[in-house]
C-alpha positions in Angstrom: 0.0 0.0 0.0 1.4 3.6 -1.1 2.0 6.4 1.6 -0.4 8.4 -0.8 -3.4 5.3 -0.6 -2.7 5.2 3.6 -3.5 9.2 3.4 -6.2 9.1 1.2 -7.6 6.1 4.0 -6.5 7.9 7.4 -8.2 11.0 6.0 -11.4 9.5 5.3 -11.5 8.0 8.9 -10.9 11.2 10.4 -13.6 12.5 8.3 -16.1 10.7 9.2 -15.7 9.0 12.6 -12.4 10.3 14.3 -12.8 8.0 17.6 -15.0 4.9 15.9 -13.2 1.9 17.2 -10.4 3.8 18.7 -10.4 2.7 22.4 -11.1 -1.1 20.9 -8.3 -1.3 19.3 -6.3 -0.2 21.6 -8.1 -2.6 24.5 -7.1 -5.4 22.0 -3.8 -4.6 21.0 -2.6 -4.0 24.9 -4.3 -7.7 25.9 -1.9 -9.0 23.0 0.7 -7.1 23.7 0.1 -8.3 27.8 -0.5 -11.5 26.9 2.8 -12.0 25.0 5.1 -10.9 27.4 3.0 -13.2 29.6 4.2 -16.4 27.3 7.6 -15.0 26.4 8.5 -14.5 30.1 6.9 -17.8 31.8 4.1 -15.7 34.3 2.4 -18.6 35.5 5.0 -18.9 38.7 3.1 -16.0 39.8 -0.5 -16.6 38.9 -2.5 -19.5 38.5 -3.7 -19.4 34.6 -7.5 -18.1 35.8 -5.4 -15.3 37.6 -3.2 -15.0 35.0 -6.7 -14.5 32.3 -7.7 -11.8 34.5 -4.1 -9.8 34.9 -3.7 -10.1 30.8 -7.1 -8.9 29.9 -7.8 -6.1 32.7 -4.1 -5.0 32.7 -3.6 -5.5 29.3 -6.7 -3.3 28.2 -6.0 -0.9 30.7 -1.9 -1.1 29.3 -3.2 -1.0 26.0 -5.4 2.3 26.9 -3.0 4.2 28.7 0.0 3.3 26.3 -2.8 5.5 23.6 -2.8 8.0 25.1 1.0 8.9 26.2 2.0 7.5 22.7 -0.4 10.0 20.8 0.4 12.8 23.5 4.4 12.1 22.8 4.0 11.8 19.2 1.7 15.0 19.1 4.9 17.6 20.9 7.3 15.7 18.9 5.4 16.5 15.6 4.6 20.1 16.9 8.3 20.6 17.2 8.5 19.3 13.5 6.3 22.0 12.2 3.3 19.2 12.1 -0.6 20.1 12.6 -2.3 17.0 13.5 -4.4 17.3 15.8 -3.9 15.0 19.2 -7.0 13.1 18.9 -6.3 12.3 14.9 -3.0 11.1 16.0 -4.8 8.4 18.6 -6.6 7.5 15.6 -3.7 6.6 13.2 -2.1 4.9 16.5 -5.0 3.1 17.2 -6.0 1.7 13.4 -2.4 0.6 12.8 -2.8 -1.8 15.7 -4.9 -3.5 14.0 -2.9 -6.5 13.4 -2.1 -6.7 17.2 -6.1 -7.8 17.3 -5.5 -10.6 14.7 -2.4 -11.8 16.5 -4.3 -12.3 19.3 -7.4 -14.1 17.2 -4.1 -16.5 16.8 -2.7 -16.6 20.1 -6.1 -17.7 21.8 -6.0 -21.4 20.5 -2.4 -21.4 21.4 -2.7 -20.5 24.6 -6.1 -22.9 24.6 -4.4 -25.5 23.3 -1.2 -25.6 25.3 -3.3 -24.6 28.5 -0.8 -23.4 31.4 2.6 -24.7 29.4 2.0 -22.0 27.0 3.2 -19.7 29.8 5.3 -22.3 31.9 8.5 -21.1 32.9 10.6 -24.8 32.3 12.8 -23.4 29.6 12.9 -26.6 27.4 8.7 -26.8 27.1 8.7 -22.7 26.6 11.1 -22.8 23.6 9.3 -25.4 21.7 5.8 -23.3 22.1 7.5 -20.5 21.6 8.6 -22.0 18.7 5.5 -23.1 17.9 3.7 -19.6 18.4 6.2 -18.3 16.8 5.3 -20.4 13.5 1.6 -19.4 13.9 2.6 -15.4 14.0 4.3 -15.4 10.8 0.9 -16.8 9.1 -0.3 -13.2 8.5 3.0 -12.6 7.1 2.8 -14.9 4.5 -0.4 -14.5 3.7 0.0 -10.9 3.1 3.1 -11.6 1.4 1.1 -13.5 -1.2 -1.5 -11.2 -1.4 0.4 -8.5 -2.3 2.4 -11.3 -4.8 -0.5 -11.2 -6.7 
């Protein structure tokens, strides 16, 4: 996709719904980015999994919130500084909408974690590098499925 067809779509968002979807997105992509570190790190020492479930998804949407705002905030004086004029809440927006494939990462890591149950997020270091391995594998799908999309 062209820097000229990304335009063309972040201005028709901010257009017509500036803040449609915005906090979602950002819910979702903290509660990936939460749960993640949760598997890359081995959390389960310190929660049971049901505990675990609950830390990911209300620290993870809170994170993901939060981690909006100061991003768009930061990004907003930097830009300012740079001469820019976008406004602080159409920043959020771009922020938000290009997390979009943190919420399809996390369609993926569901079943994995499912799957695996608590040794997707054991810390025995030979068990964690095979799923890690193995989660690995499934988040390079999307890469190769947009790699043959845009192929053809």
């Amino acid at each position: 996709m062209s820097a000229r067809v990304s335009r063309v779509t972040f201005r028709e968002l901010i257009n017509t719904s500036p803040e449609k979807y915005v906090i979602a997105f950002a819910i979702l992509s903290g509660i990936y980015r939460t749960l993640n570190q949760a598997i890359k790190r081995g959390f389960s020492e310190q929660f049971s999994l049901p505990w675990l479930f609950v830390v990911v998804i209300l620290g993870g949407a809170i994170a993901g919130v939060i981690s909006l705002y100061i991003t768009g905030i930061a990004l907003h004086f930097m830009g300012m500084m740079l001469g820019g004029e976008g406004k602080p809440e159409h920043i959020r927006l771009v922020i938000a909408w290009s997390s979009i494939p943190d919420g399809l990462l996390l369609l993926l890591a569901i079943p994995v974690v499912l799957l695996t149950g608590s040794d997707a997020i054991i810390s025995n270091p030979e068990t964690r590098e095979m799923i890690l391995f193995a989660y690995s594998l499934i988040m390079l799908l999307p890469v190769i499925v947009v790699f043959f999309i845009l192929r053809t």
